[in-house]
Jmol script that loads the backbone (N, CA, C; Angstrom):
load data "model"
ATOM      1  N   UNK A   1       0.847  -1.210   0.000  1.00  0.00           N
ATOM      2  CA  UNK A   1       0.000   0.000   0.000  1.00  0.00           C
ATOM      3  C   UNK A   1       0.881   1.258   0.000  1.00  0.00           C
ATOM      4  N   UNK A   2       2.079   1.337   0.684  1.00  0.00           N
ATOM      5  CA  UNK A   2       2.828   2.289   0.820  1.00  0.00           C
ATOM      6  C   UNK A   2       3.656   2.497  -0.473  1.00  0.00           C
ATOM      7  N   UNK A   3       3.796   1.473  -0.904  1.00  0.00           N
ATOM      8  CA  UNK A   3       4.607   1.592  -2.421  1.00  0.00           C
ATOM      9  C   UNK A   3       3.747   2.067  -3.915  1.00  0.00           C
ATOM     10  N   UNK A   4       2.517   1.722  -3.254  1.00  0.00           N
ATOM     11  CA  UNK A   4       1.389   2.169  -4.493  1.00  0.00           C
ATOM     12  C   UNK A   4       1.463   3.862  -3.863  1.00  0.00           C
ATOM     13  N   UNK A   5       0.870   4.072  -3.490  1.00  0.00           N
ATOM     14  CA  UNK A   5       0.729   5.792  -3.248  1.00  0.00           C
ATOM     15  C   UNK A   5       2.290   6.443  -3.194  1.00  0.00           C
ATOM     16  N   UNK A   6       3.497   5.822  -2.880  1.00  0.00           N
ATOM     17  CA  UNK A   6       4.527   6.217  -3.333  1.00  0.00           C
ATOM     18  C   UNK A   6       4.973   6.168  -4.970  1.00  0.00           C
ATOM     19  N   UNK A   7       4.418   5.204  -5.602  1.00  0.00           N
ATOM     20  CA  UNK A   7       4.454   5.427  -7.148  1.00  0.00           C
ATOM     21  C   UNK A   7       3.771   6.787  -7.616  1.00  0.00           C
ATOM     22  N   UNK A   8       2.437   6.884  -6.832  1.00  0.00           N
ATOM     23  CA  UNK A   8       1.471   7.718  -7.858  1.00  0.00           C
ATOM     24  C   UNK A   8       2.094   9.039  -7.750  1.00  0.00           C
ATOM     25  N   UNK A   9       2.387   9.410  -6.058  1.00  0.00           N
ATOM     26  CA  UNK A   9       3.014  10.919  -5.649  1.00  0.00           C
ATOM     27  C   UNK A   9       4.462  11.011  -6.955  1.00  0.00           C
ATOM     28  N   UNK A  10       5.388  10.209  -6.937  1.00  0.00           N
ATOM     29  CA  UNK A  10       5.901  10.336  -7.905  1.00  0.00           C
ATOM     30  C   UNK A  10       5.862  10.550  -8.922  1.00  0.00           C
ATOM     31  N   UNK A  11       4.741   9.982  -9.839  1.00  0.00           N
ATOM     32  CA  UNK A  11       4.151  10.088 -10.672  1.00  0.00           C
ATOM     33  C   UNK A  11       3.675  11.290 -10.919  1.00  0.00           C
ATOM     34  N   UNK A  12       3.250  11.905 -10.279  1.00  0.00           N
ATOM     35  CA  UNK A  12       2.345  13.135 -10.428  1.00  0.00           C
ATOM     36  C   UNK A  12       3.537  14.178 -10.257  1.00  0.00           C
ATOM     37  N   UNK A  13       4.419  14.005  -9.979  1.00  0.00           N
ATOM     38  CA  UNK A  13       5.527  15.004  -9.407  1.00  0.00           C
ATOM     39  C   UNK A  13       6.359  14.933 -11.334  1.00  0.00           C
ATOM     40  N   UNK A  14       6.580  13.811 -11.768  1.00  0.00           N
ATOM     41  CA  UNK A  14       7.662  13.459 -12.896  1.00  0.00           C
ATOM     42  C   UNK A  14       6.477  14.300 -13.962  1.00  0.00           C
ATOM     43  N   UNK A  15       5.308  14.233 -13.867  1.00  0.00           N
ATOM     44  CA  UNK A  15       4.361  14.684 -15.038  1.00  0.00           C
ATOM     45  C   UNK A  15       4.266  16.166 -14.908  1.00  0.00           C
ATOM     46  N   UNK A  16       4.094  16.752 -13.608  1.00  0.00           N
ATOM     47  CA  UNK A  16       4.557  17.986 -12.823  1.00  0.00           C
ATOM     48  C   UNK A  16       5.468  18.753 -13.804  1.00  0.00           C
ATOM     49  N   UNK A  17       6.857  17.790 -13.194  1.00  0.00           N
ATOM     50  CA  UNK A  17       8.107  18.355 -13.667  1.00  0.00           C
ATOM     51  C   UNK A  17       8.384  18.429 -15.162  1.00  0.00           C
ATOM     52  N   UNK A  18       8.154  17.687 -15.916  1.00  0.00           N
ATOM     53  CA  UNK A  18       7.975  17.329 -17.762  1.00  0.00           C
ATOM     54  C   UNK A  18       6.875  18.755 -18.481  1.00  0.00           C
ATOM     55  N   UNK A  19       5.842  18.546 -17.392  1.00  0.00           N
ATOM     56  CA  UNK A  19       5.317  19.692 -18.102  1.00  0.00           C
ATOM     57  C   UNK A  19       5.732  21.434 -17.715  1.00  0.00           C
ATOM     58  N   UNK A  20       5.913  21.432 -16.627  1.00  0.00           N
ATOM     59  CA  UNK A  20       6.710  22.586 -16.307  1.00  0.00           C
ATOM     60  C   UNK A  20       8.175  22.889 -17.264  1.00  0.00           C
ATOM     61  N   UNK A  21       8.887  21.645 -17.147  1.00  0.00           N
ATOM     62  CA  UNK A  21      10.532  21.880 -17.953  1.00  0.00           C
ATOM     63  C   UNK A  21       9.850  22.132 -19.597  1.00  0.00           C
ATOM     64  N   UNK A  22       9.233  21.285 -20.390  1.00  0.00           N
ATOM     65  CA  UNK A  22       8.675  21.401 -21.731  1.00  0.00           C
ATOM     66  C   UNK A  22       7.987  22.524 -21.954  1.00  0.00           C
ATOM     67  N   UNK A  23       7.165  23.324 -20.672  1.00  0.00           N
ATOM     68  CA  UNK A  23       6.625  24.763 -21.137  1.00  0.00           C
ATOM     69  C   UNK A  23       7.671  25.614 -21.633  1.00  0.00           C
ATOM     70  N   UNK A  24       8.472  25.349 -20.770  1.00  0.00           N
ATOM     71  CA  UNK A  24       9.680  26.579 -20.601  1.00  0.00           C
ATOM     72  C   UNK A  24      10.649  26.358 -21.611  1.00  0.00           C
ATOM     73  N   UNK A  25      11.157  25.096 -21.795  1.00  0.00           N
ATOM     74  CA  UNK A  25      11.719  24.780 -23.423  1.00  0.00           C
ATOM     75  C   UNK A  25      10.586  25.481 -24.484  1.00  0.00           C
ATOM     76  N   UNK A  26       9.693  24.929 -24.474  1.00  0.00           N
ATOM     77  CA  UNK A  26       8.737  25.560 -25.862  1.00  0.00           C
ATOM     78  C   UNK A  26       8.692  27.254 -26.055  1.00  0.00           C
ATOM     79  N   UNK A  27       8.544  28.110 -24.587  1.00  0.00           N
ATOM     80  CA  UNK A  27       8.778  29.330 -24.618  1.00  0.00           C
ATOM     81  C   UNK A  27       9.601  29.802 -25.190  1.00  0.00           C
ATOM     82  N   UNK A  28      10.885  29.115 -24.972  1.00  0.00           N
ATOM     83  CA  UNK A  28      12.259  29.810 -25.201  1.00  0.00           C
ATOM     84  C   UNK A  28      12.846  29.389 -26.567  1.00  0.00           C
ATOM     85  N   UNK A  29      12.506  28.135 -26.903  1.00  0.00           N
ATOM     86  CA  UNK A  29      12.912  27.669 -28.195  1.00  0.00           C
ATOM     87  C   UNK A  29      11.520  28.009 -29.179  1.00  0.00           C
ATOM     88  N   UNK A  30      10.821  28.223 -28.879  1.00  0.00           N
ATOM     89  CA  UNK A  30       9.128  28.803 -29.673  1.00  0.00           C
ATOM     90  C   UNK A  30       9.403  27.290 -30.778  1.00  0.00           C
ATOM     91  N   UNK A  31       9.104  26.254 -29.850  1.00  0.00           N
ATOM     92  CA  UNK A  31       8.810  24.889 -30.414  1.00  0.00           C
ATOM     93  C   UNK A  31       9.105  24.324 -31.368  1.00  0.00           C
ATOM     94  N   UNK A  32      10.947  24.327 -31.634  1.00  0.00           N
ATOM     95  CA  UNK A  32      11.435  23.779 -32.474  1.00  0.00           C
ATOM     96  C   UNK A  32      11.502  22.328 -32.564  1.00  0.00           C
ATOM     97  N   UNK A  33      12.004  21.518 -33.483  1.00  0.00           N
ATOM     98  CA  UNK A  33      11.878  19.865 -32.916  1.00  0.00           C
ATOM     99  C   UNK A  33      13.008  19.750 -32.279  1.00  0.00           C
ATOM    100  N   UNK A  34      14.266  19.898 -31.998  1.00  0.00           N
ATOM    101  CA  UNK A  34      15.205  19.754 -31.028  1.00  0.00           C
ATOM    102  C   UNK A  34      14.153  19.825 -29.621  1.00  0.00           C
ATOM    103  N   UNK A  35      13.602  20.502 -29.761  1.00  0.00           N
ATOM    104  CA  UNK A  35      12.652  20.862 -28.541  1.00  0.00           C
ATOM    105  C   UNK A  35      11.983  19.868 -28.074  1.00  0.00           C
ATOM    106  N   UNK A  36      11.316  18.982 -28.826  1.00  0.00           N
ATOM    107  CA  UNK A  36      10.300  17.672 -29.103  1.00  0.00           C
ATOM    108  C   UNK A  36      11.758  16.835 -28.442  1.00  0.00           C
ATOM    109  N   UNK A  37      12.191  17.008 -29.212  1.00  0.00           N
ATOM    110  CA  UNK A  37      13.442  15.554 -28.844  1.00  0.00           C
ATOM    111  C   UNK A  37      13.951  15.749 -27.861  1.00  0.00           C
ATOM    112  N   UNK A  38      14.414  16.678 -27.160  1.00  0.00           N
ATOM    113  CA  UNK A  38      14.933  17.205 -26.049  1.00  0.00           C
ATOM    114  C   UNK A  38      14.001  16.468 -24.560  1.00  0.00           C
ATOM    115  N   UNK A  39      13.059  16.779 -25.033  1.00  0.00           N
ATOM    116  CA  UNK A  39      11.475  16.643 -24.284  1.00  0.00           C
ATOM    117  C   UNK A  39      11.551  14.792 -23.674  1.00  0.00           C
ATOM    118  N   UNK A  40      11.121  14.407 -24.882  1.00  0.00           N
ATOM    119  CA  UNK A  40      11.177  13.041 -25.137  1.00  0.00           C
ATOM    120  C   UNK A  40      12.477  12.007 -24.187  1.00  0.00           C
ATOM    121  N   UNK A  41      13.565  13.002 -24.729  1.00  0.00           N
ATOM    122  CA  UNK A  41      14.726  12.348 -23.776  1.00  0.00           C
ATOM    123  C   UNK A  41      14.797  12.648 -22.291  1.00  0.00           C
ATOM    124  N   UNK A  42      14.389  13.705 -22.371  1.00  0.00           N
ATOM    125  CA  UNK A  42      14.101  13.780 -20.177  1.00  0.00           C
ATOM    126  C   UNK A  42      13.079  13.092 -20.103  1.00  0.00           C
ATOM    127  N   UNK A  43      12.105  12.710 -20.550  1.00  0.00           N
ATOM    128  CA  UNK A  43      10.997  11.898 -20.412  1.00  0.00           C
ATOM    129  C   UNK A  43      11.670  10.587 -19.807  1.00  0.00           C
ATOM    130  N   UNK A  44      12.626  10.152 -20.625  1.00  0.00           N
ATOM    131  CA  UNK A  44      12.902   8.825 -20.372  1.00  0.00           C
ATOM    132  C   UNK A  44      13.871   8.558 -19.446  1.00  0.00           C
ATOM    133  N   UNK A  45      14.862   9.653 -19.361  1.00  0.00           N
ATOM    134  CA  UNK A  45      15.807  10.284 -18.235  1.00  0.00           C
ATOM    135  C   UNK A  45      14.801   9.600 -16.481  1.00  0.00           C
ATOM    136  N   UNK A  46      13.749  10.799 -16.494  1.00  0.00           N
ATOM    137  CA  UNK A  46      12.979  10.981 -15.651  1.00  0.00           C
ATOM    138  C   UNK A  46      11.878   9.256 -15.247  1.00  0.00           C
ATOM    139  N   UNK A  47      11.791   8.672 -16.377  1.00  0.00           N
ATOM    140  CA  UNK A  47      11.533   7.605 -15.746  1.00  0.00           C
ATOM    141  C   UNK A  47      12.205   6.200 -15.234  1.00  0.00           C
ATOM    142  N   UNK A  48      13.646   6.083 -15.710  1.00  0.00           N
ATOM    143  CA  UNK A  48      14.528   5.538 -15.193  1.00  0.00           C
ATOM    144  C   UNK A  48      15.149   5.728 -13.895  1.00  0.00           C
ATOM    145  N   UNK A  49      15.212   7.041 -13.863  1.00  0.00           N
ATOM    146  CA  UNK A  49      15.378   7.739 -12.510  1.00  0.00           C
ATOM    147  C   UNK A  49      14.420   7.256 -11.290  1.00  0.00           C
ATOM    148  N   UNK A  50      13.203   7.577 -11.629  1.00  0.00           N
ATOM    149  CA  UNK A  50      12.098   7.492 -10.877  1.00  0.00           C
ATOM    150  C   UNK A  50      12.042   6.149 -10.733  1.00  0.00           C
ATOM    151  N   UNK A  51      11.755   5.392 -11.746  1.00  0.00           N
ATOM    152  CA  UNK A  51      11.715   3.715 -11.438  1.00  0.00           C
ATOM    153  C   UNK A  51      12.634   3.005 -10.395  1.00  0.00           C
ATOM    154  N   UNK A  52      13.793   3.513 -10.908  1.00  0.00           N
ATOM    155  CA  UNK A  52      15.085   3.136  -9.654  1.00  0.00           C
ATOM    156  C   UNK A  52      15.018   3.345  -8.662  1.00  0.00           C
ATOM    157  N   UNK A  53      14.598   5.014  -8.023  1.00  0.00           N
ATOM    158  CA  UNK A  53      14.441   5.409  -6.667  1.00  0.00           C
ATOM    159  C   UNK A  53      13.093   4.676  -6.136  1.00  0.00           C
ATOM    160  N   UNK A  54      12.365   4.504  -6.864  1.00  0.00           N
ATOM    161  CA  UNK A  54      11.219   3.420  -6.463  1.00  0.00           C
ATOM    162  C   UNK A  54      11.765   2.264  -6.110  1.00  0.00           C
ATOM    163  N   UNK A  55      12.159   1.130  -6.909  1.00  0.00           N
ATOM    164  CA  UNK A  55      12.852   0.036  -6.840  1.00  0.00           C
ATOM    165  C   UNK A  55      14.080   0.576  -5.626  1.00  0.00           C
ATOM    166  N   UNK A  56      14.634   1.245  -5.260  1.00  0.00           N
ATOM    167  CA  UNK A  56      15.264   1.373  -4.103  1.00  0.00           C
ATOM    168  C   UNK A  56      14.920   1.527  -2.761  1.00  0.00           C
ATOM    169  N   UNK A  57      13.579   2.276  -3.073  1.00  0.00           N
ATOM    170  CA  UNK A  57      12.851   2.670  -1.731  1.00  0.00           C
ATOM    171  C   UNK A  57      12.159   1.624  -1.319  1.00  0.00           C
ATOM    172  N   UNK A  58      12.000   0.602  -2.328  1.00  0.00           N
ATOM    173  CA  UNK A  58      10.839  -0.748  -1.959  1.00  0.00           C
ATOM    174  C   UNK A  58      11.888  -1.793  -0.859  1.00  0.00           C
ATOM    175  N   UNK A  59      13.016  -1.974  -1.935  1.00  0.00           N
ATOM    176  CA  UNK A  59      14.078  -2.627  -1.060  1.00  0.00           C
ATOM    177  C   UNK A  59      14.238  -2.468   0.656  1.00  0.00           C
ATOM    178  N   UNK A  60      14.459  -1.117   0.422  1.00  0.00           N
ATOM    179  CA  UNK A  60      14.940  -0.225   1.850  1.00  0.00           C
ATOM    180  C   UNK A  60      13.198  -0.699   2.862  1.00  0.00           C
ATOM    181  N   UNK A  61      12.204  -0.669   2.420  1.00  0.00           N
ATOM    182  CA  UNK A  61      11.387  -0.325   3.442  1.00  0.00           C
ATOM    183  C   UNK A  61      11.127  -1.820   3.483  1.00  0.00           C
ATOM    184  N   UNK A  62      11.222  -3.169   2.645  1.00  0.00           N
ATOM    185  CA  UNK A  62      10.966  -4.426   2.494  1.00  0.00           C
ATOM    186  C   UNK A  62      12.457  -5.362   3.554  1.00  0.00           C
ATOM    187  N   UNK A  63      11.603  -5.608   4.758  1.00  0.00           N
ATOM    188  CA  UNK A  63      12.404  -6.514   5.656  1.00  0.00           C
ATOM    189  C   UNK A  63      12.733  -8.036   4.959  1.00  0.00           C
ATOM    190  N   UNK A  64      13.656  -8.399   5.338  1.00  0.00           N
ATOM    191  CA  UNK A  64      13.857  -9.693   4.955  1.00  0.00           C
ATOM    192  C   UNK A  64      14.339 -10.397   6.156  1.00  0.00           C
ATOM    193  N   UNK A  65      13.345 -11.646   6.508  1.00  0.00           N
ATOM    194  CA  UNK A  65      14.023 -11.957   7.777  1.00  0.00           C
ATOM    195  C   UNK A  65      14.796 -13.267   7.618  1.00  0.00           C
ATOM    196  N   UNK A  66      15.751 -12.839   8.781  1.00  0.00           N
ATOM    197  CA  UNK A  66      16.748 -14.044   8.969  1.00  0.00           C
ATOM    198  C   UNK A  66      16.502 -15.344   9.128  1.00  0.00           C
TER     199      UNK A  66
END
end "model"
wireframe off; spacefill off
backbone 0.3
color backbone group
């Protein structure tokens, strides 16, 4: 249960952050495709990232007994 509502807060934070960073690329580059691609690659940046610190945090809070 703790790992599900820790996905979603994440989740909502990485979609957060993608659309905030991609406004501000599109502003400044006035939406070139470097821009698109740029986008695309923190996209995937951001979910490797996120997946891992997930997959780390599950570890850390998951006892294993002796």
């Amino acid at each position: 249960m703790k790992v599900k509502s820790l996905f979603a807060t994440v989740l909502i934070t990485m979609a957060l952050t993608v659309l905030t960073v991609s406004s501000v690329y599109f502003v400044v580059n006035e939406g070139s495709a470097a821009n698109i691609a740029g986008n695309l690659i923190l996209l995937v940046c951001l979910f490797f990232f996120t997946w891992t610190a997930l997959l780390l945090s599950k570890a850390r809070y998951t006892s294993v007994a002796p």
